[in-house]
C-alpha atoms as an extended CHARMM CRD file, in Angstrom:
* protein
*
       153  EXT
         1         1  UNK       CA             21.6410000000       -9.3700000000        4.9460000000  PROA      1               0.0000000000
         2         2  UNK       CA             18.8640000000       -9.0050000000        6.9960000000  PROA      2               0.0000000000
         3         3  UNK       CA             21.0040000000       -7.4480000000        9.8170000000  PROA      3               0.0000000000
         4         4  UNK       CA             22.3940000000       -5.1320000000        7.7530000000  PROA      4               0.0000000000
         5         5  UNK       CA             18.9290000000       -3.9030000000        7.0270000000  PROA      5               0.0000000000
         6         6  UNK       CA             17.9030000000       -4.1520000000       10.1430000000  PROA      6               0.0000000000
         7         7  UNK       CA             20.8470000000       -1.5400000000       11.2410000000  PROA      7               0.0000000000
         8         8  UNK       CA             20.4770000000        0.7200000000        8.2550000000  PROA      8               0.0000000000
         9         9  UNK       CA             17.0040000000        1.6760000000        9.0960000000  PROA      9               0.0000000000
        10        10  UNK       CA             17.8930000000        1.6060000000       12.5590000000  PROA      10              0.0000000000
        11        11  UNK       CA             20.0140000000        4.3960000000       12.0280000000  PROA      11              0.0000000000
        12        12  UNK       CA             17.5480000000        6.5710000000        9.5110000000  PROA      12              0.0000000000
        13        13  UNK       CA             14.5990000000        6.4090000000       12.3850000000  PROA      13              0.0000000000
        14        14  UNK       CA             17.3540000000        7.0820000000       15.2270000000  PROA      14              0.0000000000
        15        15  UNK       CA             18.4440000000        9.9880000000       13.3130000000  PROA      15              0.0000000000
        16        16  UNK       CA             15.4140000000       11.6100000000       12.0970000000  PROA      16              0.0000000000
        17        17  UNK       CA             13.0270000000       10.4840000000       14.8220000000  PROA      17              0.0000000000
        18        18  UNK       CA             14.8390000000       10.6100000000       17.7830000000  PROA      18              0.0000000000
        19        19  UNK       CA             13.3280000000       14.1280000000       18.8720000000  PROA      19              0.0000000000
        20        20  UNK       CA             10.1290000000       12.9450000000       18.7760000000  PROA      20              0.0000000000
        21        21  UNK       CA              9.3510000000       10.2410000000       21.1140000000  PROA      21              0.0000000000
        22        22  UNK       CA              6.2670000000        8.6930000000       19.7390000000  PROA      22              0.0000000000
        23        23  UNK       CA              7.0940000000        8.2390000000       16.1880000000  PROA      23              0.0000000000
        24        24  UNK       CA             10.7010000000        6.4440000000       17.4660000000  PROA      24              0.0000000000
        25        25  UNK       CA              8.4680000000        4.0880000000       19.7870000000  PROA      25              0.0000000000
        26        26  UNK       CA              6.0110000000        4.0030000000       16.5730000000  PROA      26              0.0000000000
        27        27  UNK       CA              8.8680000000        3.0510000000       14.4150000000  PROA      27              0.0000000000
        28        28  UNK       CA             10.6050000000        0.0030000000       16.2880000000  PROA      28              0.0000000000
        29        29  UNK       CA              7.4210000000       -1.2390000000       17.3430000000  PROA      29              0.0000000000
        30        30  UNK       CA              6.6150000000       -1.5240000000       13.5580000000  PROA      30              0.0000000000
        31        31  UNK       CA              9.9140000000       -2.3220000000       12.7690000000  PROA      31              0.0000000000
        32        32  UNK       CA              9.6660000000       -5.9150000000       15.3170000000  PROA      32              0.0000000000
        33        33  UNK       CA              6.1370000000       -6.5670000000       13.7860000000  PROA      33              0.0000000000
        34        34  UNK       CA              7.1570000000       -5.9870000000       10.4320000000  PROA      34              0.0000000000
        35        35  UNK       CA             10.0970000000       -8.1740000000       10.4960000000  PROA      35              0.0000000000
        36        36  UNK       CA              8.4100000000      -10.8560000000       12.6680000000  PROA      36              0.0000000000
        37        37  UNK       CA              5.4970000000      -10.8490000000        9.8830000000  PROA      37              0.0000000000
        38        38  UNK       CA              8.1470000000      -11.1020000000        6.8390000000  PROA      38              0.0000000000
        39        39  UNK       CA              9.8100000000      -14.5470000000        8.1840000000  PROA      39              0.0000000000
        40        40  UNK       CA              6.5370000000      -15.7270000000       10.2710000000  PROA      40              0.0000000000
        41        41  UNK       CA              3.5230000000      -14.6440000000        8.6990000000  PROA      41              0.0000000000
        42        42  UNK       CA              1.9260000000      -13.8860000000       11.6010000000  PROA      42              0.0000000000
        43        43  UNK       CA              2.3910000000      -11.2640000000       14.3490000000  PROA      43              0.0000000000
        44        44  UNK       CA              1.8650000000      -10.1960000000       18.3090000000  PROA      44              0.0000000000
        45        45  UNK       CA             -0.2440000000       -7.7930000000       17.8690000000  PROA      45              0.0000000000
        46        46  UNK       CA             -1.2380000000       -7.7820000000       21.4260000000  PROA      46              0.0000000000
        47        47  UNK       CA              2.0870000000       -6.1430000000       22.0940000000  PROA      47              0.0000000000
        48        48  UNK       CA              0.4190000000       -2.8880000000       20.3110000000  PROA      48              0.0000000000
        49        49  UNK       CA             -2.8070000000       -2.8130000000       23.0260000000  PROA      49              0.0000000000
        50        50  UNK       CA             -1.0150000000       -0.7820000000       25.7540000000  PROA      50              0.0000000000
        51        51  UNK       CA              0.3790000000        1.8760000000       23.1350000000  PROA      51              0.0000000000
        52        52  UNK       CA             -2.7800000000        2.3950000000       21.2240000000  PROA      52              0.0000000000
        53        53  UNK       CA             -4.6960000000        2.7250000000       24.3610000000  PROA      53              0.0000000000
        54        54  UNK       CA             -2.3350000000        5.1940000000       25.4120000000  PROA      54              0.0000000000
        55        55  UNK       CA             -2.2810000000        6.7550000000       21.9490000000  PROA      55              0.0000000000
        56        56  UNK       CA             -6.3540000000        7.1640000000       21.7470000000  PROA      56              0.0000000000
        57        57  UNK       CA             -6.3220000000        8.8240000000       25.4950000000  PROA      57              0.0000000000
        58        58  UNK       CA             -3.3330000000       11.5950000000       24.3380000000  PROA      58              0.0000000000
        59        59  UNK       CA             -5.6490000000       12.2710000000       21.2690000000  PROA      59              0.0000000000
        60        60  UNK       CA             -8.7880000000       12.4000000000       22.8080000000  PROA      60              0.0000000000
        61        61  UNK       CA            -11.1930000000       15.1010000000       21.2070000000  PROA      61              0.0000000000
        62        62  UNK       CA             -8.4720000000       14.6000000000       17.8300000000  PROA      62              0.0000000000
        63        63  UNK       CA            -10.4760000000       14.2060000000       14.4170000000  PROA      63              0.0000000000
        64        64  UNK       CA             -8.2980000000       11.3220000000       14.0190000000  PROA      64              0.0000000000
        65        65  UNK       CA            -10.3540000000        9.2030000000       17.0020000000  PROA      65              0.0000000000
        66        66  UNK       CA            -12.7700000000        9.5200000000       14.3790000000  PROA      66              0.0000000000
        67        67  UNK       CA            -10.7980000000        8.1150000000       11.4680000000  PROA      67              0.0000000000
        68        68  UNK       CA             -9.3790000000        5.7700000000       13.9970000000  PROA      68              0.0000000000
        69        69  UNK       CA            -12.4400000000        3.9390000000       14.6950000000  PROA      69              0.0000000000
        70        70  UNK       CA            -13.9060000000        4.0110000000       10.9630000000  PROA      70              0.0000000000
        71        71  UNK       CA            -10.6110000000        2.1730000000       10.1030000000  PROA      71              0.0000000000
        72        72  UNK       CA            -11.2990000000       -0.1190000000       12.5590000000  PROA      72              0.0000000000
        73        73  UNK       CA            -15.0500000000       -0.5900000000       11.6810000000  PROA      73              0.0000000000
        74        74  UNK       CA            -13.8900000000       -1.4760000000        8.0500000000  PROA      74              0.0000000000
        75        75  UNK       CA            -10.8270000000       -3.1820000000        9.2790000000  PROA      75              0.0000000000
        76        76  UNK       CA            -13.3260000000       -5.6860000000       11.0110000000  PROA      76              0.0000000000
        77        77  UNK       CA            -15.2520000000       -5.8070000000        7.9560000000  PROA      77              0.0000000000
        78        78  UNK       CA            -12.2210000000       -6.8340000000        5.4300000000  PROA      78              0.0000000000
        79        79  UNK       CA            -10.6020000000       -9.6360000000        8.6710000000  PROA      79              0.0000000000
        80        80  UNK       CA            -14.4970000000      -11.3990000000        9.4820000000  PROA      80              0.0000000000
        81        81  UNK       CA            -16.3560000000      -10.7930000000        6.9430000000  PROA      81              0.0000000000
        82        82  UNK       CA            -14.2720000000      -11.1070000000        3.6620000000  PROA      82              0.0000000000
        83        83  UNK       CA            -11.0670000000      -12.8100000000        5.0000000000  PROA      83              0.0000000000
        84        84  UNK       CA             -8.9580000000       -9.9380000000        2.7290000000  PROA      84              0.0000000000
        85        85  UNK       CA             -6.3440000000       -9.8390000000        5.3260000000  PROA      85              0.0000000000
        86        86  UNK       CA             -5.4030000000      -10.9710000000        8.7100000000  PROA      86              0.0000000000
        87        87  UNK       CA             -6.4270000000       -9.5950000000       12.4130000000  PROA      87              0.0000000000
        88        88  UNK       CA             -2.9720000000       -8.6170000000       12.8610000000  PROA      88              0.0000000000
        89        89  UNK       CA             -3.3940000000       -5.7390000000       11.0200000000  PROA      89              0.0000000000
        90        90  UNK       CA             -5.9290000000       -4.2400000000       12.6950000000  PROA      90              0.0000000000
        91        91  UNK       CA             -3.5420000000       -2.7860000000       15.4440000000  PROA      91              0.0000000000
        92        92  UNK       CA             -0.6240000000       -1.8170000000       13.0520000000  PROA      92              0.0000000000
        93        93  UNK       CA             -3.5810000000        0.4600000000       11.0710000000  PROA      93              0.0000000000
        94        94  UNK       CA             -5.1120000000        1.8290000000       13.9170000000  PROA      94              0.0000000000
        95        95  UNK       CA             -1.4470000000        2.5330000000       15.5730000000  PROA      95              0.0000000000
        96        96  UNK       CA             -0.2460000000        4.3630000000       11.5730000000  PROA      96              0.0000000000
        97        97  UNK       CA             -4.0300000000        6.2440000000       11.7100000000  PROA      97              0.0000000000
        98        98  UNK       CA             -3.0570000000        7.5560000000       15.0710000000  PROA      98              0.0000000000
        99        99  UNK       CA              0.3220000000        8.4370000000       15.0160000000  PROA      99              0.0000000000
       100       100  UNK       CA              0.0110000000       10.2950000000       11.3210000000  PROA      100             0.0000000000
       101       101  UNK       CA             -1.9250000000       13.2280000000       10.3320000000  PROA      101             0.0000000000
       102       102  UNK       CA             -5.1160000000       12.9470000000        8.0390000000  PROA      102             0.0000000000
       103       103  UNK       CA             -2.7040000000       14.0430000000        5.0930000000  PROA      103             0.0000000000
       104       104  UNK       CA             -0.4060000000       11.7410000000        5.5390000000  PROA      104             0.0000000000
       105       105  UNK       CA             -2.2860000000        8.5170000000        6.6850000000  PROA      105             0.0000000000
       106       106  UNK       CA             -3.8530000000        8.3560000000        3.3460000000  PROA      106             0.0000000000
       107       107  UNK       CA             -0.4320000000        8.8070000000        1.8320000000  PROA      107             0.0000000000
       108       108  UNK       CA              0.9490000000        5.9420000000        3.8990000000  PROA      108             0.0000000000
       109       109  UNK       CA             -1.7550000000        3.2520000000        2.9390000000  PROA      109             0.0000000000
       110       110  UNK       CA             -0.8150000000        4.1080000000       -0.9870000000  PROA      110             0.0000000000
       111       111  UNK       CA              2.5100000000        3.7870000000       -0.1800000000  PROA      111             0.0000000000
       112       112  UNK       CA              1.9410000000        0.6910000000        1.1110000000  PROA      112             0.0000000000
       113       113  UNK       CA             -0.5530000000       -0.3260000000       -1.4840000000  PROA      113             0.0000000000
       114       114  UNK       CA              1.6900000000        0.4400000000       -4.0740000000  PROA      114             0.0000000000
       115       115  UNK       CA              4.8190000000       -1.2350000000       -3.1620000000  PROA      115             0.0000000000
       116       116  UNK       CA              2.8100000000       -4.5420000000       -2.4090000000  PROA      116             0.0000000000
       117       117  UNK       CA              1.1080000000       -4.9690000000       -5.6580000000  PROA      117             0.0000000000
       118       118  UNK       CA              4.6550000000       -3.8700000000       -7.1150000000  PROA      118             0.0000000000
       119       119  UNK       CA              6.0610000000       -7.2200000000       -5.1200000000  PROA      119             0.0000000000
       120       120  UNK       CA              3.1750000000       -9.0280000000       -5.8760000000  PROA      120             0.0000000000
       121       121  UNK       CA              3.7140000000       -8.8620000000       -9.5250000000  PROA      121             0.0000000000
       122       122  UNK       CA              7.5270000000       -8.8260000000       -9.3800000000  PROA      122             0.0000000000
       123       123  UNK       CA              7.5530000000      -12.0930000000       -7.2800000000  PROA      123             0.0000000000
       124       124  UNK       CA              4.8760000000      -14.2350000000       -8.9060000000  PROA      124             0.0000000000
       125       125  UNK       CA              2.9370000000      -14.3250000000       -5.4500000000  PROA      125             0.0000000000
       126       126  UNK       CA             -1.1910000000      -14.5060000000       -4.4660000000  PROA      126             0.0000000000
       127       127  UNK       CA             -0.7890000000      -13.5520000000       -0.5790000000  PROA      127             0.0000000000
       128       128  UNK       CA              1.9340000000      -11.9180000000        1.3590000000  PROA      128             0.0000000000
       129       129  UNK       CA              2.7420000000      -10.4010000000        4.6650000000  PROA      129             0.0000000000
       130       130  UNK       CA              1.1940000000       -6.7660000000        4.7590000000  PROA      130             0.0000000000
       131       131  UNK       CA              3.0040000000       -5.6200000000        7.7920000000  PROA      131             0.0000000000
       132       132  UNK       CA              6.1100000000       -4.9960000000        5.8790000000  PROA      132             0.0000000000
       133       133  UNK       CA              4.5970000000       -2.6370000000        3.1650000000  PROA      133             0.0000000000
       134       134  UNK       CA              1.8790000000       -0.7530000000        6.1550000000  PROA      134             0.0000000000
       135       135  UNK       CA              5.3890000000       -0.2220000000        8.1420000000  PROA      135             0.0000000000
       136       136  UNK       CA              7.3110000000        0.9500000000        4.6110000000  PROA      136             0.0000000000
       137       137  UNK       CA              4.7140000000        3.3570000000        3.6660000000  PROA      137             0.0000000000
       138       138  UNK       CA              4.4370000000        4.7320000000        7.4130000000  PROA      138             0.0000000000
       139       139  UNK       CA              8.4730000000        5.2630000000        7.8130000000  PROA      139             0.0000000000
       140       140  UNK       CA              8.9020000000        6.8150000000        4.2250000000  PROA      140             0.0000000000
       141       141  UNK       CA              5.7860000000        8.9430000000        4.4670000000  PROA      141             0.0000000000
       142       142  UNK       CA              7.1840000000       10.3670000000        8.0760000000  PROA      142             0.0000000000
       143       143  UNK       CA             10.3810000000       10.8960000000        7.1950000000  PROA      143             0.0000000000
       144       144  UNK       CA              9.7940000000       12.6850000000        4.0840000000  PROA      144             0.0000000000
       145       145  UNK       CA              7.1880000000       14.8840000000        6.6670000000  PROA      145             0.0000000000
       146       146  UNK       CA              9.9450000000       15.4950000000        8.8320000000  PROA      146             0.0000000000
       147       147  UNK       CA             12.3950000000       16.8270000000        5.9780000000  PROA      147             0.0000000000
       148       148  UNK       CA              9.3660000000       18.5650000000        3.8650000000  PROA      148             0.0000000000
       149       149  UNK       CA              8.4870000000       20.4000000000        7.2320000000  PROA      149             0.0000000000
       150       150  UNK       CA             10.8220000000       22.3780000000        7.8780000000  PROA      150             0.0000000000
       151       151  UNK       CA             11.8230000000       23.2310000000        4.3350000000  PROA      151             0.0000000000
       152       152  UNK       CA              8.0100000000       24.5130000000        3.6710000000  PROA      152             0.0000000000
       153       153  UNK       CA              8.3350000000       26.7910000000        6.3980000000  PROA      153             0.0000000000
């Protein structure tokens, strides 16, 4: 079933992303880590390094460098300090902060939020894989930008 999936959104992001080169790198990048996280619980997030380096030179003087590195200071905070999630997600955040705008980011993370807690309670679970939900909120939240866009305008 999970190819099936796999090939279903495969189609949505080659469809509605495919003109815009950074959000279909964005998407199967999250797509791998996402899946990868589901079965494994853990990631390669080091895979993410060379895009987000790339990502924070293309947006340099952006307000988002700003929101970029506050995510990562609390990011740091929640992974070291209170153990509320794993270092994996560090890059996946900082790569959905810097590929969305400040509207959307926010939208993404509730999106996220959301559907996790809604798993959580569904599934009888403490802990899962975040990954999954970050890269759920991200791909709804930018496809529903790309169709809003153009309708608002």
């Amino acid at each position: 079933m999970h190819y099936a999936y796999f090939e279903l959104v495969g189609m949505i992001v080659g469809t509605y992303l495919f003109s815009d080169t950074l959000a279909w790198i964005s998407a199967y990048l999250l797509l791998f880590l996402a899946l990868e996280d589901w079965h494994t619980k853990r990631i390669h997030a080091d895979i993410l390094i060379p895009y987000i380096i790339y990502l924070f030179i293309q947006s340099w003087g952006d307000p988002k460098i700003l929101t970029a590195c506050v995510v990562m200071i609390i990011s740091l905070f929640l992974v070291y300090h209170r153990q509320a999630m794993g270092s994996g997600d560090i890059p996946v955040l900082l790569l959905i902060t810097l590929t969305t705008s400040s509207q959307i980011f926010p939208l993404t993370l509730l999106v996220a939020s959301i559907s996790a807690v809604l798993y959580l309670v569904k599934h009888h679970v403490h802990r899962l894989p975040f990954v999954p939900f970050l890269y759920f909120g991200w791909l709804s939240m930018t496809l529903i930008e790309k169709i809003v866009t153009p309708l608002a305008s």
